[in-house]
C-alpha positions, -999 to +999 in steps of 0.1 A: -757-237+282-749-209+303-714-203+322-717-182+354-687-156+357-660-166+378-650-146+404-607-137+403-597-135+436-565-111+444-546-140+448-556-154+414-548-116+401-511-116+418-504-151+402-515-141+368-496-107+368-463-124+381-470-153+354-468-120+328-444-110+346-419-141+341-430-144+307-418-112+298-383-113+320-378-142+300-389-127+264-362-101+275-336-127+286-339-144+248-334-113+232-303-101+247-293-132+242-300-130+206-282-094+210-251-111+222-255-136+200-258-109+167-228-092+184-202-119+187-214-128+153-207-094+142-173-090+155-161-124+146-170-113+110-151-079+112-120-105+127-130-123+092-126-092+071-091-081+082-075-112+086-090-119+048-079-079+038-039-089+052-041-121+028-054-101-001-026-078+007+003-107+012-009-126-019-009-092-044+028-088-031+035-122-040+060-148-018+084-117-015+060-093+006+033-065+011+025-054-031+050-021-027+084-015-025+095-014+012+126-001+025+148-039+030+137-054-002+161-073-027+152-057-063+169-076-095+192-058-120+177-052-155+188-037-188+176-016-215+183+010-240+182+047-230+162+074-253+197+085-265+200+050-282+230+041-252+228+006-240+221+002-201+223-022-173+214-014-138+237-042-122+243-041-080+270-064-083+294-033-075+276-004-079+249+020-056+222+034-074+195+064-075+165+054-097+144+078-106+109+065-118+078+080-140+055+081-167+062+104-193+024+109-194+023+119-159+023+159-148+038+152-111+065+134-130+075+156-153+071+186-128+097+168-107+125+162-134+139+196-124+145+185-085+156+152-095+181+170-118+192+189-092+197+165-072+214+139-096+241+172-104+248+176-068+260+141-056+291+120-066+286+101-095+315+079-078+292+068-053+259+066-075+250+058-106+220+076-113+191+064-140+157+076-145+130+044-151+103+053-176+071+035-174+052+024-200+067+046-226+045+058-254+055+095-256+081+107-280+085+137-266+115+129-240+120+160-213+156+172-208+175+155-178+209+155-166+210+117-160+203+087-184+161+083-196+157+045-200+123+032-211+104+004-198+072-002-214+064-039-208+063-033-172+087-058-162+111-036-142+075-022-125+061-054-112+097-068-102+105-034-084+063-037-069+063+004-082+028+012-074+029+049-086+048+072-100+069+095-096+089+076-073+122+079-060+147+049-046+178+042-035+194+008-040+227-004-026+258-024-035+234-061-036+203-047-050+189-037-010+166-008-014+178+019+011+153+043+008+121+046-012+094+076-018+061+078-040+050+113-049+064+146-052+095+153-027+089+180+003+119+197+014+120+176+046+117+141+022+143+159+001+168+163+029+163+129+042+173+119+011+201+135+003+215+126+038+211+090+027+227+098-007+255+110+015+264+082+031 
């Protein structure tokens, strides 16, 4: 059976180009939608990230705050035994104190023992007590310092104190409030600031 071609009259032409037409408009409609779609997604899951990043955060520092030492915090007293066999307890019941804290394994600690001695020689041991906090012990060889050595090495003081890295340097009042904290070698502008808070 034969079919005879069917003439397409302009008419039939303009109705079937604006029927493409529409069909494509709308093919582009759903995609941008899909586009906004992707994108809200996308930013609602960056939202997602932070907000679960900030818990991480909060939950490694525990009930008590962020996981390191922040200027404000309440730090507990502890007691040890210092490398020249002297009993010592680091007690804010009535004294302020200057903690010095390292690794004897660590080269930016040990490069810094000769500021920190420095330091500890040049404020009043009326107003401070000064005591350098050795993590993790496992050297015998104990560097000359001008202010009592006393090792650590189960961590305790570390995690209590949320001491992230070493060398470190903090001040604590009268009540155990830390007054001033700094991780890493001191510059002479962090040196100043801290002997004007030592001044105090």
């Amino acid at each position: 059976m034969l079919v005879n071609d069917i003439a397409i009259t302009p008419k039939a032409r303009r109705t079937a180009f604006d029927l493409s037409h529409g069909i494509l408009c709308a093919a582009i409609l759903i995609a941008l939608s899909f586009l906004v779609v992707l994108s809200n997604d996308d930013i609602q899951l960056r939202k997602d990230k932070v907000r679960l990043r900030s818990q991480l955060a909060a939950s490694l520092g525990g009930i008590s705050g962020p996981p390191q030492a922040q200027i404000g915090d309440i730090v507990p007293s502890f007691e040890g035994t210092s490398f020249s066999g002297k009993p010592t307890r680091v007690s804010y019941d009535k004294s302020r104190y200057l903690l010095f804290i390292m690794s004897l394994e660590c080269d930016a600690c040990l490069n810094e023992i000769p500021t920190w001695n420095a330091i500890a020689e040049g404020i009043s041991r009326r107003n401070y007590s000064v005591i350098g906090v050795v993590a993790g012990a496992r050297s015998v060889t104990v560097p000359p310092a001008s202010f009592e050595l006393v090792p650590v090495p189960d961590m305790s003081v570390q995690r209590a104190y949320r001491i992230v890295a070493v060398p470190a340097v903090m001040v604590v009042s009268q009540g155990g409030t830390v007054e001033w904290i700094h991780y890493g070698a001191l510059t002479e502008d962090l040196h100043r600031d801290l002997l004007s808070v030592l001044s105090k």
